[in-house]
N, CA, C and O atoms as CSV, one atom per row, in Angstrom:
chain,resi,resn,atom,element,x,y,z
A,1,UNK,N,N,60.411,142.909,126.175
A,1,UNK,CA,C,61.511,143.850,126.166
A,1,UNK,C,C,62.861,143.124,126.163
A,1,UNK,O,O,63.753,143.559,125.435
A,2,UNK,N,N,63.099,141.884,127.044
A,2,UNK,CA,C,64.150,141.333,126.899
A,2,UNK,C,C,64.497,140.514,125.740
A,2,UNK,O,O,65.597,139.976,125.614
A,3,UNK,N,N,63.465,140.418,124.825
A,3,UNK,CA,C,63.643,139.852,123.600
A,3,UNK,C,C,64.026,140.710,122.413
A,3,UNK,O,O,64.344,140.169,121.354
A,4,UNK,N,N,64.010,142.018,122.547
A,4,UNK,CA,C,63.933,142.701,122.118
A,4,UNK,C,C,65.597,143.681,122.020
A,4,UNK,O,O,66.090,144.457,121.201
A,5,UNK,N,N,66.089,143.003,123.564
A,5,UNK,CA,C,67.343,143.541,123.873
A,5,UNK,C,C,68.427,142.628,123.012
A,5,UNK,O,O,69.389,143.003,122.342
A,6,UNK,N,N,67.808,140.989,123.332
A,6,UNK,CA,C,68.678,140.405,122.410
A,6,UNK,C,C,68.881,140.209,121.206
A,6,UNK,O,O,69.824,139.735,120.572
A,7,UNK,N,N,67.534,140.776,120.847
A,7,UNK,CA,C,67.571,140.781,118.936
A,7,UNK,C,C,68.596,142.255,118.931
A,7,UNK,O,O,68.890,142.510,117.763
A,8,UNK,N,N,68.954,142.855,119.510
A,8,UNK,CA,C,69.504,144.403,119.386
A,8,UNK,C,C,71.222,143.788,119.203
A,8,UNK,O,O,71.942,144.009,118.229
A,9,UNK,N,N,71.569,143.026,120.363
A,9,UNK,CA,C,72.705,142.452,120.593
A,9,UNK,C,C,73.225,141.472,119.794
A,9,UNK,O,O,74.441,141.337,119.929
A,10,UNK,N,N,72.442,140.393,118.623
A,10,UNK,CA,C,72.652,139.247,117.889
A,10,UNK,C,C,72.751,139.736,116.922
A,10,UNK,O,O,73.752,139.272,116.377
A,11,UNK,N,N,72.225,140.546,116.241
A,11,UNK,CA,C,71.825,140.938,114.808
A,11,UNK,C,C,73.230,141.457,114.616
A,11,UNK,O,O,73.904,140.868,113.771
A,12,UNK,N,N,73.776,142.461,115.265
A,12,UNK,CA,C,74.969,143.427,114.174
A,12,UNK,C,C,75.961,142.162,114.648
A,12,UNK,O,O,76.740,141.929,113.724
A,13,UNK,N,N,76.093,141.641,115.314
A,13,UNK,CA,C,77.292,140.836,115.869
A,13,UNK,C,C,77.362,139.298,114.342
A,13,UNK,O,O,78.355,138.849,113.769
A,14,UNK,N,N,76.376,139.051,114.226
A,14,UNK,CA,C,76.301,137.986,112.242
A,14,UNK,C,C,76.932,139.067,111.442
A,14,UNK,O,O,77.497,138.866,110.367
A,15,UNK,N,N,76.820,140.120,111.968
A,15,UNK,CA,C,76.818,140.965,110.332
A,15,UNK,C,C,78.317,140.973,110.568
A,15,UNK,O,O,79.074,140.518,109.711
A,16,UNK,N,N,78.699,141.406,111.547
A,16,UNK,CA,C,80.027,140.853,111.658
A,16,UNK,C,C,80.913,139.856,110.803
A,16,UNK,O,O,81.805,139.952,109.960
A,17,UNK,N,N,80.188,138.812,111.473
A,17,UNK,CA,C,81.279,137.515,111.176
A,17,UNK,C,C,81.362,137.113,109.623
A,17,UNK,O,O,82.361,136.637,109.083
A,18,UNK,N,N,79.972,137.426,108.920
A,18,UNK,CA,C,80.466,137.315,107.386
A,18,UNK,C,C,81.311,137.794,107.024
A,18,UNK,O,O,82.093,137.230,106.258
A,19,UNK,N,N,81.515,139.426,107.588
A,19,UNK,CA,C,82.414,140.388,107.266
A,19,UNK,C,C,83.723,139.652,107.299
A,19,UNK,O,O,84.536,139.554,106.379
A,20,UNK,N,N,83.786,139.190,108.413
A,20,UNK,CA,C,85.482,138.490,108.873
A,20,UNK,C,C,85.394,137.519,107.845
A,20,UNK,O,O,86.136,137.706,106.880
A,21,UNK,N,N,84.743,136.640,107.832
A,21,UNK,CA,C,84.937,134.988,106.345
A,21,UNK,C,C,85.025,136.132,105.150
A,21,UNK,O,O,85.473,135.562,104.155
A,22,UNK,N,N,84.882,136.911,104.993
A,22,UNK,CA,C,84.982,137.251,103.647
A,22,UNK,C,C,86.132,137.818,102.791
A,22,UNK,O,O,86.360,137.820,101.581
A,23,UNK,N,N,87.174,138.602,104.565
A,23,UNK,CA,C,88.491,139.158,104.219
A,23,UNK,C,C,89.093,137.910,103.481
A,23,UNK,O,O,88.730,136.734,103.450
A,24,UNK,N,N,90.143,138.578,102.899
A,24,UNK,CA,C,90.761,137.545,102.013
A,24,UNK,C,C,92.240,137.187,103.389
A,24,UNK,O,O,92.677,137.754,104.390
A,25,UNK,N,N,92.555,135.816,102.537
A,25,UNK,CA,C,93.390,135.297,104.278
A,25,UNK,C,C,94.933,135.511,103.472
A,25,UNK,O,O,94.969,135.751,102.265
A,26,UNK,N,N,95.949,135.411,104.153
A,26,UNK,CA,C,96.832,136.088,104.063
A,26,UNK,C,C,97.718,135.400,103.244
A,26,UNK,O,O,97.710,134.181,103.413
A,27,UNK,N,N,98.673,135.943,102.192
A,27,UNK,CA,C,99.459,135.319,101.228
A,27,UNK,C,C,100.112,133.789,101.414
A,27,UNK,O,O,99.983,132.792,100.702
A,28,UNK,N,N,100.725,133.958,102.422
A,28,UNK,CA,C,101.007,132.893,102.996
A,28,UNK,C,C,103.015,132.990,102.764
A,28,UNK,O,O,103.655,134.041,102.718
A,29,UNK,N,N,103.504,131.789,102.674
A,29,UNK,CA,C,105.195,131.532,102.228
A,29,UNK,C,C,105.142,131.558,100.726
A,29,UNK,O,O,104.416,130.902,99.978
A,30,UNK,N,N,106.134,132.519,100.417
A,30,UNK,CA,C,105.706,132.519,99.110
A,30,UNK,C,C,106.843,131.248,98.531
A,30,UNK,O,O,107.716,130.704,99.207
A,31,UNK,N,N,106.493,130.982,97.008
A,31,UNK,CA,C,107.162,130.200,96.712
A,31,UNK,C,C,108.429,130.681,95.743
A,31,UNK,O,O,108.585,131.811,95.281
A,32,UNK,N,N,109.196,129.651,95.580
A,32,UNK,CA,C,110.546,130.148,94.664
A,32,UNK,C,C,110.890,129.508,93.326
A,32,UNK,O,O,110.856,128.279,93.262
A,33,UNK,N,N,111.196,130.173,92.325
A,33,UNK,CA,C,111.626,129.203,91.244
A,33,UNK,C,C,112.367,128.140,91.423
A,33,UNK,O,O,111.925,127.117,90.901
A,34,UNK,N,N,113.357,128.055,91.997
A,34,UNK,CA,C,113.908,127.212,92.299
A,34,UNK,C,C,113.350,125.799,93.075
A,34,UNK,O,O,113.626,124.677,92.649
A,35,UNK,N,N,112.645,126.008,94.101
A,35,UNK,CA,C,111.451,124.897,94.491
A,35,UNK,C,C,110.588,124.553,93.539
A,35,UNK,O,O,110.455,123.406,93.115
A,36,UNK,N,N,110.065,125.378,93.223
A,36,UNK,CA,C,109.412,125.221,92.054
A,36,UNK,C,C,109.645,124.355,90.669
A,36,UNK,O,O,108.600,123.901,90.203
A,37,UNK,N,N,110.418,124.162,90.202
A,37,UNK,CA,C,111.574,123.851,88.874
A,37,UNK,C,C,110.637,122.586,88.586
A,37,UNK,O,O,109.999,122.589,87.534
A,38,UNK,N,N,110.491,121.230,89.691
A,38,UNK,CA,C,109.874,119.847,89.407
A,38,UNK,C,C,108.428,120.008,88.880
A,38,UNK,O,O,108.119,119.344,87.890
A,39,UNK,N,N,107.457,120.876,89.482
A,39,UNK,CA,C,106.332,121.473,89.052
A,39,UNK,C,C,106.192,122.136,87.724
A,39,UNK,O,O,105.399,121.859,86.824
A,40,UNK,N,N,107.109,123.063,87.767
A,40,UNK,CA,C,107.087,123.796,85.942
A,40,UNK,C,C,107.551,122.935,85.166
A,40,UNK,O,O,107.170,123.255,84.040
A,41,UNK,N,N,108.383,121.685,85.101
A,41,UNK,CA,C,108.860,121.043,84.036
A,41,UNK,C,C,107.622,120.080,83.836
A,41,UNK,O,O,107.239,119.525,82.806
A,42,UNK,N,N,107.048,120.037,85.264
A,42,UNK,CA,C,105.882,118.908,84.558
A,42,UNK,C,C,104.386,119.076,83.860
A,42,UNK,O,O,103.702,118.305,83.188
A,43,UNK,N,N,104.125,120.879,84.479
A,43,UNK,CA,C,103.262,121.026,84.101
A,43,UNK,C,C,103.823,121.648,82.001
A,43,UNK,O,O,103.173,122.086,81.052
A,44,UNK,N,N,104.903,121.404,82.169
A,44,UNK,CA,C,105.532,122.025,80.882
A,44,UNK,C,C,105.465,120.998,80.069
A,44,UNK,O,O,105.021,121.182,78.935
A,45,UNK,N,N,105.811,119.953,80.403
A,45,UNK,CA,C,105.250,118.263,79.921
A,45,UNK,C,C,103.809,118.211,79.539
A,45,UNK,O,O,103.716,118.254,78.312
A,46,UNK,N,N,102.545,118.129,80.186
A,46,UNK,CA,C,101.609,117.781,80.429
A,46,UNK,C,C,100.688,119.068,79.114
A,46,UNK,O,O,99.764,118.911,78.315
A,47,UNK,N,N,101.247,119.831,79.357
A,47,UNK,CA,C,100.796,121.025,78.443
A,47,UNK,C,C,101.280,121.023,76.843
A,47,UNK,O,O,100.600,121.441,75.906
A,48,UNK,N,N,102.728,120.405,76.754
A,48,UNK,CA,C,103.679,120.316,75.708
A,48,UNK,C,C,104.264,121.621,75.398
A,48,UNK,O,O,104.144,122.026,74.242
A,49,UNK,N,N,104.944,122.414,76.351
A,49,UNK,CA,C,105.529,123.102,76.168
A,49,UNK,C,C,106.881,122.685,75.713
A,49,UNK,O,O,107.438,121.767,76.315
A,50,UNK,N,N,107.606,123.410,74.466
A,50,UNK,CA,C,108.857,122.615,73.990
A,50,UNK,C,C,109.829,123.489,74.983
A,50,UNK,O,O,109.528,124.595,75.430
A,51,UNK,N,N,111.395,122.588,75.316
A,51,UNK,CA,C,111.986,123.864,76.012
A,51,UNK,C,C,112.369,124.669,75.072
A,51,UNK,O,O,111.616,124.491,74.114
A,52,UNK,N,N,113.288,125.608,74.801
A,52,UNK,CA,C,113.528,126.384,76.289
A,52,UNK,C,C,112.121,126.805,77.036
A,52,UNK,O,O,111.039,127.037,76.498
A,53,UNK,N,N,112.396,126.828,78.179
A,53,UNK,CA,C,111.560,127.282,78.695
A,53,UNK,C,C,111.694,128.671,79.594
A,53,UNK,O,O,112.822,128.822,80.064
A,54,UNK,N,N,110.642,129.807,79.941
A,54,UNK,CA,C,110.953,130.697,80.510
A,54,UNK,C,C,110.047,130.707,81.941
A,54,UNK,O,O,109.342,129.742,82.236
A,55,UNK,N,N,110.121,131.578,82.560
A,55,UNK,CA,C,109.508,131.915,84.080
A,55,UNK,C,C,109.441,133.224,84.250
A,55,UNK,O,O,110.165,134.115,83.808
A,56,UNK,N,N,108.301,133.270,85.080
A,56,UNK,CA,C,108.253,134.878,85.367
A,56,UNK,C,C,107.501,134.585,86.877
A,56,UNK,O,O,106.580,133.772,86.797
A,57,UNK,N,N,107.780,135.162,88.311
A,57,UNK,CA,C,107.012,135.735,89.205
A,57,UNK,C,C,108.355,134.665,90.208
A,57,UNK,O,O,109.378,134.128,89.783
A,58,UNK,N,N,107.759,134.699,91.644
A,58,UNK,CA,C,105.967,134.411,91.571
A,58,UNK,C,C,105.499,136.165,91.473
A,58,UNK,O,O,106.089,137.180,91.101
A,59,UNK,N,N,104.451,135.941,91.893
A,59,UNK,CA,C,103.662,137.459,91.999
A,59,UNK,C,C,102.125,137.359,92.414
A,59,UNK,O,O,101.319,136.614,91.858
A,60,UNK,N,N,101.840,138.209,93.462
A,60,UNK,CA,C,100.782,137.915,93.960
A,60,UNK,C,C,99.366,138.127,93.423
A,60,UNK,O,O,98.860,139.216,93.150
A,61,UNK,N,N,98.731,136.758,93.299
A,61,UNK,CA,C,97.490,136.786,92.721
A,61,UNK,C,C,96.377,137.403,93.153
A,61,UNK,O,O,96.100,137.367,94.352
A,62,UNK,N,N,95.568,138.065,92.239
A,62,UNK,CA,C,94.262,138.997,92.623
A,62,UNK,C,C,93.855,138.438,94.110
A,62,UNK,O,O,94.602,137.550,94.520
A,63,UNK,N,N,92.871,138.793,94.906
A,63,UNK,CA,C,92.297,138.041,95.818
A,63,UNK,C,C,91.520,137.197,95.746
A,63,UNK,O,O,91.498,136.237,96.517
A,64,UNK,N,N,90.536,137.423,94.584
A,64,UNK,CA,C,89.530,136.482,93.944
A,64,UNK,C,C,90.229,135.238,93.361
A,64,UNK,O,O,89.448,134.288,93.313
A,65,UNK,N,N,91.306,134.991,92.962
A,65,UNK,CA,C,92.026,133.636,92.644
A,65,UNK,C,C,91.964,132.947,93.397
A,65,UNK,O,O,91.738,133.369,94.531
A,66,UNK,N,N,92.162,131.256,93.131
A,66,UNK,CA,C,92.234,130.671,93.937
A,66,UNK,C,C,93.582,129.857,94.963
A,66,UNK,O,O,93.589,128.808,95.608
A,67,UNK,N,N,94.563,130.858,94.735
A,67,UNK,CA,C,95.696,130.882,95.285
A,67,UNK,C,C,96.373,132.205,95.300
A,67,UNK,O,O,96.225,133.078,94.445
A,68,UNK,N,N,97.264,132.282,96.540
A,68,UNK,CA,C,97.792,134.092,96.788
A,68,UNK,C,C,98.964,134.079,95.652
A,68,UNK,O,O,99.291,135.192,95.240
A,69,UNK,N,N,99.568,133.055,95.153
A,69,UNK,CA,C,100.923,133.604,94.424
A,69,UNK,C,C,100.683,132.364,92.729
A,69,UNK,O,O,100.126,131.291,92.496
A,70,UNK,N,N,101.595,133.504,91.861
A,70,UNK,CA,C,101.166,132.928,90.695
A,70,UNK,C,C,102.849,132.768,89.949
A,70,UNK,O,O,103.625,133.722,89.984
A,71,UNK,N,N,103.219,131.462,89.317
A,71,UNK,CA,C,104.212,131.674,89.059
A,71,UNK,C,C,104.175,131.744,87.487
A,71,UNK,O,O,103.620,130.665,87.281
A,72,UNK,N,N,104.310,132.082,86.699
A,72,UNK,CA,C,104.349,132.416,85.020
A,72,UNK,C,C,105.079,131.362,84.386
A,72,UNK,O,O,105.846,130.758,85.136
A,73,UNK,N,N,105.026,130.931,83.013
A,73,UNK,CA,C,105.226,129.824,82.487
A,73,UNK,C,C,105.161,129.960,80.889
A,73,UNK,O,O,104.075,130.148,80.341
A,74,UNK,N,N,106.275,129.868,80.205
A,74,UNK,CA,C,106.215,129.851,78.257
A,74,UNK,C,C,107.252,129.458,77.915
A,74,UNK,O,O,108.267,129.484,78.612
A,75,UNK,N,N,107.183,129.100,76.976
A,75,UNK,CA,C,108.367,128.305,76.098
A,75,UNK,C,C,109.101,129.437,75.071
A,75,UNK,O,O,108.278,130.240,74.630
A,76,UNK,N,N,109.999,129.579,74.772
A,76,UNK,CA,C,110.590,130.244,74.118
A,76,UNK,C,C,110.801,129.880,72.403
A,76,UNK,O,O,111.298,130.635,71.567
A,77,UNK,N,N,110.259,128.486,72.177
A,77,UNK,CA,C,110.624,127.694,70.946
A,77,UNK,C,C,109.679,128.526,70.021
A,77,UNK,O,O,108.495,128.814,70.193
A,78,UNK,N,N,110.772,128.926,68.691
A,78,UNK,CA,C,110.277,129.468,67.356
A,78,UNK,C,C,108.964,128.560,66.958
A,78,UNK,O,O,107.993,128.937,66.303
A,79,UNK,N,N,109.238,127.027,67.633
A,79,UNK,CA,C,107.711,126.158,66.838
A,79,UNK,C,C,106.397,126.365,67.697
A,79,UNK,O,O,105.289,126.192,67.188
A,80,UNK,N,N,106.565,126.756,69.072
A,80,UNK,CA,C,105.187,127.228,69.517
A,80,UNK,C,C,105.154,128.880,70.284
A,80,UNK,O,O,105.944,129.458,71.031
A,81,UNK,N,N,103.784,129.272,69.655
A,81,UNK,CA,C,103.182,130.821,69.853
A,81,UNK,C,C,103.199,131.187,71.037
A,81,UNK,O,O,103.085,130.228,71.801
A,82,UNK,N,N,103.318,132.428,71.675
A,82,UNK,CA,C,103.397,132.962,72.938
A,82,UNK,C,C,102.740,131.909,74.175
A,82,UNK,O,O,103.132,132.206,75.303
A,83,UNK,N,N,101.964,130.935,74.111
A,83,UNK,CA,C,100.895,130.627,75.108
A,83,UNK,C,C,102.162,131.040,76.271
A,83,UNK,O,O,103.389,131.011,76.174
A,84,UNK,N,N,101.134,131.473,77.517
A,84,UNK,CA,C,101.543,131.416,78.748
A,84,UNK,C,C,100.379,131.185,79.845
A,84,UNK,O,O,99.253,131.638,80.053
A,85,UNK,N,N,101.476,129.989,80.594
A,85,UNK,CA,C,100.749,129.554,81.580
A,85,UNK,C,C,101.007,129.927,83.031
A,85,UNK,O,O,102.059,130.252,83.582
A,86,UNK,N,N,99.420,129.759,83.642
A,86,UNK,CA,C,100.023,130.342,85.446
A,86,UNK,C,C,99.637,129.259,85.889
A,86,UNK,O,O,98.717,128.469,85.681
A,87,UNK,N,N,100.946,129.404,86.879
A,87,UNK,CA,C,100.830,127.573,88.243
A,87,UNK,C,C,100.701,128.834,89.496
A,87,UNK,O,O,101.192,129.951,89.656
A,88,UNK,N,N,99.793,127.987,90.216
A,88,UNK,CA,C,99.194,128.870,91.433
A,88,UNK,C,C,99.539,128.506,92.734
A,88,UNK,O,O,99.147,127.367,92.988
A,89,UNK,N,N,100.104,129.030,93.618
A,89,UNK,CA,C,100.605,128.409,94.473
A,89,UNK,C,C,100.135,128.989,95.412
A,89,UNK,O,O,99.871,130.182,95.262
A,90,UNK,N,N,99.784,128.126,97.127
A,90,UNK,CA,C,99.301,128.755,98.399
A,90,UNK,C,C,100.211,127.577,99.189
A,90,UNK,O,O,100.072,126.355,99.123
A,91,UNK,N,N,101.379,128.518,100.109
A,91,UNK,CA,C,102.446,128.026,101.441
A,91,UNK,C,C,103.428,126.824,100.313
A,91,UNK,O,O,103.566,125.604,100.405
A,92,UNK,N,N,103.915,127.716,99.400
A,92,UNK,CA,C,104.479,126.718,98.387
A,92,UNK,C,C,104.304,125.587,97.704
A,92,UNK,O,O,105.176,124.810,97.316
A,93,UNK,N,N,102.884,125.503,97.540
A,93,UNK,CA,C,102.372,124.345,97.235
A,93,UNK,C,C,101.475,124.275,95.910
A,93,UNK,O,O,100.263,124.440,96.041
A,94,UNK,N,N,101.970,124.058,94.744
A,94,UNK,CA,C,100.978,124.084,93.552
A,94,UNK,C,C,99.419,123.772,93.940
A,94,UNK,O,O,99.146,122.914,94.779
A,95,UNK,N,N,98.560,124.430,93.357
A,95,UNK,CA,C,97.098,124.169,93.795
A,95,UNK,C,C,97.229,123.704,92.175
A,95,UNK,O,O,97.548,122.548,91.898
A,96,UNK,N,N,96.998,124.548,91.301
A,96,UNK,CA,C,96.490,124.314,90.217
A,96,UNK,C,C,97.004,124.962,89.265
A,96,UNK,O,O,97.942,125.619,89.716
A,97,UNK,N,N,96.818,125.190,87.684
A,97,UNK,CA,C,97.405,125.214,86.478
A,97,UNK,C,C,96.668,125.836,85.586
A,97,UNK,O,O,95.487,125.675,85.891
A,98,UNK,N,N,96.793,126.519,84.554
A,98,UNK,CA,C,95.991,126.794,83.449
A,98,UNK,C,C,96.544,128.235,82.767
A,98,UNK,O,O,97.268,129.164,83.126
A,99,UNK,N,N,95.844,127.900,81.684
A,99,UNK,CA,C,96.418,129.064,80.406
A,99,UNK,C,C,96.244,130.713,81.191
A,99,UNK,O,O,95.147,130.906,81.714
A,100,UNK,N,N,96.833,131.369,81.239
A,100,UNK,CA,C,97.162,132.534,81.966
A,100,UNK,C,C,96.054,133.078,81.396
A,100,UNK,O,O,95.732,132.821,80.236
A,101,UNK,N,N,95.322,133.946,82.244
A,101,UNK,CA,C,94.215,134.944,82.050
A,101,UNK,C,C,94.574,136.309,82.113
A,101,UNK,O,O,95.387,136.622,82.982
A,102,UNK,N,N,93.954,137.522,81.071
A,102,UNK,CA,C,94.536,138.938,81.031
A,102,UNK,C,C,94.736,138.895,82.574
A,102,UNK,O,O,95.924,139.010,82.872
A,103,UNK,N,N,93.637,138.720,83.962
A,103,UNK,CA,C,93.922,139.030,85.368
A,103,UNK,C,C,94.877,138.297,85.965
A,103,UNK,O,O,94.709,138.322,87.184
A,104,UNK,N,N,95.741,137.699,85.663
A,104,UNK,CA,C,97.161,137.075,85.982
A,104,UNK,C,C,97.774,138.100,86.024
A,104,UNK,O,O,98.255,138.510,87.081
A,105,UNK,N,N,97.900,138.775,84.813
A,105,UNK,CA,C,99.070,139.797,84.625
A,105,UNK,C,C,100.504,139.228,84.242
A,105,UNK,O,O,101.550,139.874,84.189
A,106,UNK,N,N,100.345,138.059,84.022
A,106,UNK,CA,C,101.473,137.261,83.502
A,106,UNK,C,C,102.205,137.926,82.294
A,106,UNK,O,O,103.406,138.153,82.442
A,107,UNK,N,N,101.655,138.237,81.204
A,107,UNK,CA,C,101.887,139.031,79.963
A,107,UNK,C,C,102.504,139.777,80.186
A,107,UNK,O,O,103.327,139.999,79.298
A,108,UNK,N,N,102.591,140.654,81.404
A,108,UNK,CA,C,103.349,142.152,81.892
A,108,UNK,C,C,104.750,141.871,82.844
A,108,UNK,O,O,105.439,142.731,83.392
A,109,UNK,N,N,104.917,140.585,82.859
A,109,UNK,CA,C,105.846,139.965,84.168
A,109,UNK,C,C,107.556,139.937,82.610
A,109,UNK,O,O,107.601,139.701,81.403
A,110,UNK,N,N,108.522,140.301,83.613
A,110,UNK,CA,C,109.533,139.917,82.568
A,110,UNK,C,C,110.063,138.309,83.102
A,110,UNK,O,O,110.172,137.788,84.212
A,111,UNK,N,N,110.276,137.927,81.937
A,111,UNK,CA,C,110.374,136.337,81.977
A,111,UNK,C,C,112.018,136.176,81.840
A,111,UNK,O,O,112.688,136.907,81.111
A,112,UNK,N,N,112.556,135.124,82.639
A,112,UNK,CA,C,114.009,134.508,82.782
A,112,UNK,C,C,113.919,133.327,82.233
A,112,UNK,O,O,112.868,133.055,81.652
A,113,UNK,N,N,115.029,132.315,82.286
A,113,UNK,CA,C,115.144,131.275,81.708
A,113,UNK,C,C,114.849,130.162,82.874
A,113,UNK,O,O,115.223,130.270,84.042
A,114,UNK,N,N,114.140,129.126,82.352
A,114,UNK,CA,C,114.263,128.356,83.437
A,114,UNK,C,C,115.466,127.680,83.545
A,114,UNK,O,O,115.991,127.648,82.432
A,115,UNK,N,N,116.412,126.898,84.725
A,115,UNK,CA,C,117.561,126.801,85.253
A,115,UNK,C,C,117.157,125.054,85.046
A,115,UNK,O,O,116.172,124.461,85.484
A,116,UNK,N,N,118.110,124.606,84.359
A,116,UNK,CA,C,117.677,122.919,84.407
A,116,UNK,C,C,117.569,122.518,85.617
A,116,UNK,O,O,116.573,121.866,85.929
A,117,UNK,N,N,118.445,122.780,86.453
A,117,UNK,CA,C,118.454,122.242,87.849
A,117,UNK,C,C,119.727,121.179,87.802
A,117,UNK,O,O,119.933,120.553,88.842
A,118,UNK,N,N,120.234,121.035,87.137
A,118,UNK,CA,C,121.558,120.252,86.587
A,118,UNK,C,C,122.872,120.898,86.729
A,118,UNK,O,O,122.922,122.017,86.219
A,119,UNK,N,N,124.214,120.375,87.431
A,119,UNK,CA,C,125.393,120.963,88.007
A,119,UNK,C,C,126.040,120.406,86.623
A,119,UNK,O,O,125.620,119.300,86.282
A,120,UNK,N,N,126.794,120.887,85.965
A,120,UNK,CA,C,127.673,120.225,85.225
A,120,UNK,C,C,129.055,120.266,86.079
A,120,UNK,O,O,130.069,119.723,85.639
């Protein structure tokens, strides 16, 4: 019987805790274009984006991504086609990079210019 009490008491209490690992954890600091600027020019490099270049977000990524905020990324040059890219960021910190997916929602974001970062 007392084995019986503790299988009663252990069992829903696991079912629990997956439950908790599974919530998604919280956005975090989001990040800013402006912090941002050294990251987009390089991943704008690395990709060959020509400038001008544009920006859109940040904006918060699905939960299933692998970062809470997504910042948007395209070139404006007549010589290359729409591509747009998302840089992913968690507590302001680029995780990772890649060609924007319809679930970005990047496509739907209105895009600004990126700011050289240069005072004349």
């Amino acid at each position: 019987m007392h084995r019986l009490a503790s299988i009663i008491v252990v069992v829903p209490l696991t079912a629990c805790s997956s439950f908790l690992e599974s919530l998604p954890e919280p956005p975090g600091q989001t990040p800013t274009i402006e912090a941002a600027t050294a990251d987009l020019k390089r991943i704008a490099g690395e990709v060959k984006l020509i400038e001008p270049l544009e920006v859109a977000g940040p904006i918060q990524a699905e939960p299933a991504t692998v970062a809470p905020w997504i910042i948007c990324l395209r070139s404006t040059s007549p010589d290359q086609s729409r591509q747009i890219y998302a840089l992913f960021y968690r507590d302001t910190k680029l995780v990772s990079s890649r060609f924007a997916a319809i679930v970005d929602r990047c496509e739907l974001q209105s895009f600004v210019p990126l700011q050289s970062g240069r005072r004349d």
